[in-house]
N, C-alpha and C positions, 0 to 999 in steps of 0.2 A: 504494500500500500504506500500510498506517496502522501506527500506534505500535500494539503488542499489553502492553497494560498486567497480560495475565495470561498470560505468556509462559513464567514459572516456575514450578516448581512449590517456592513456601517452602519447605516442611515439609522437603524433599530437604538446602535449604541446611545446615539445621543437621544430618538424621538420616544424609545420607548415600546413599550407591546406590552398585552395584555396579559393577567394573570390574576387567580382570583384566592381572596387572603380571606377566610372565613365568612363567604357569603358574598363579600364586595368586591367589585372585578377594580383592577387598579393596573394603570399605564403606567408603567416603570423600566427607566432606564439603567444602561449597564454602568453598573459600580465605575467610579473612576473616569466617565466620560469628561470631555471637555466641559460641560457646562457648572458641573460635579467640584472639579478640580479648581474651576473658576472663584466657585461660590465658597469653599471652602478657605481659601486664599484670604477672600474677602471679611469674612465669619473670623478665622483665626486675627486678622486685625482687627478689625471691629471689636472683638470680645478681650482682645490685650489691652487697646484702649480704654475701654468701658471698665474693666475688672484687673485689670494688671495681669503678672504672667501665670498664676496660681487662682485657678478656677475650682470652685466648689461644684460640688455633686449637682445640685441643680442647676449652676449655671453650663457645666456642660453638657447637663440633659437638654435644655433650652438652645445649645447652638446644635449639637446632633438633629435635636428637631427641623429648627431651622433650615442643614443642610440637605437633610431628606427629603426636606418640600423644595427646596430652590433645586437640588441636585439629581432628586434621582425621579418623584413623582411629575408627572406627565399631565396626568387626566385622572378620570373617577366614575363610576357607575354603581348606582347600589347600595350609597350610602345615604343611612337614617337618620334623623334626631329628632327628638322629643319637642314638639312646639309649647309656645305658654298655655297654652289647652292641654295640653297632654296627648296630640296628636302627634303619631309620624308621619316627618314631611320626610320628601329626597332633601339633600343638601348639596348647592350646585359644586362643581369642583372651583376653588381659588385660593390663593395661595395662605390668606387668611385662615379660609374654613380648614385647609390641609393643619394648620397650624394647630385649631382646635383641637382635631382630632388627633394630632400626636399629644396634644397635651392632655385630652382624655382618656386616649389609649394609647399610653407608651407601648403597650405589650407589642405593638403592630410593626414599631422599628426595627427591629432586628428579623421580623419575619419579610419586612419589605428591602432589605437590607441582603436580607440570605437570597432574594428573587434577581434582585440586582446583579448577585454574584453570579448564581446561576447560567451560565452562557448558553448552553444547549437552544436559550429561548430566545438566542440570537441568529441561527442558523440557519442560513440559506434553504430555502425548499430543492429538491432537485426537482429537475422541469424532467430528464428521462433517465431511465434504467443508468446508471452506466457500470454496471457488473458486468465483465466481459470485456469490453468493450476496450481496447488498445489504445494509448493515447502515446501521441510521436513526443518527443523530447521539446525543451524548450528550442533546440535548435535544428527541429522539423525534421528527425529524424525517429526513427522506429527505437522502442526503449531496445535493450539486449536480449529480457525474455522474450522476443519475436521469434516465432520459429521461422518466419520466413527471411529472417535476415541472415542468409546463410552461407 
């Protein structure tokens, strides 16, 4: 088997794809993307300034938060809350409301976190079979298992 140098699909890394965390379908992107990396740049000064360099428990649960929504969440489907009536409404996706709910459900970070990591849900579809199927060298040549190159 050979290295498959087109194994991913980019565009995923940074936009995201679907996966569903205890009911709620959530658009999430691969760990460590550019936008990820960004945001986290940004958080880590932000939060030096704000707090100096020695960060308490909840203040780095508050930037973990933050960078999960800035960095890896996408979109959202399927999520609830409780109205002043006692009704549940959807709740649209934004980066607020994301905030909310990592601060009501921290439990979900580490589970959106392990999705992120996840690659397999990055992966290219293949369009056909290709078991079998011989492929020439980068330099359009037959690889050496050919038996017709003989």
């Amino acid at each position: 088997m050979s290295f498959r140098m087109d194994k991913f699909d980019a565009d995923k890394f940074t936009e995201g794809e679907w996966a569903t965390i205890e009911g709620g379908e959530f658009k999430i992107a691969r760990m460590n993307n550019q936008v990820y990396r960004d945001a986290q740049r940004r958080l880590d000064k932000e939060f030096r300034k704000k707090y100096g360099d020695e960060l308490t428990a909840a203040q780095e649960d508050e930037k973990e938060a933050k960078l999960v929504a800035e960095g890896l969440l996408r979109d959202w489907s399927g999520i609830e809350a409780q109205d002043e009536n006692g009704e549940l409404v959807s709740v649209p996706y934004s980066l607020e409301n994301v905030a909310t709910l990592l601060r009501n459900r921290p439990d979900v970070i580490p589970k959106i976190a392990q999705k992120a990591v996840d690659l397999e849900r990055f992966e290219t579809k293949e369009v056909e079979d290709q078991a079998g199927k011989r492929k020439p060298s980068s330099a359009g040549k037959r690889n050496s298992s050919d038996p017709e190159k003989a």
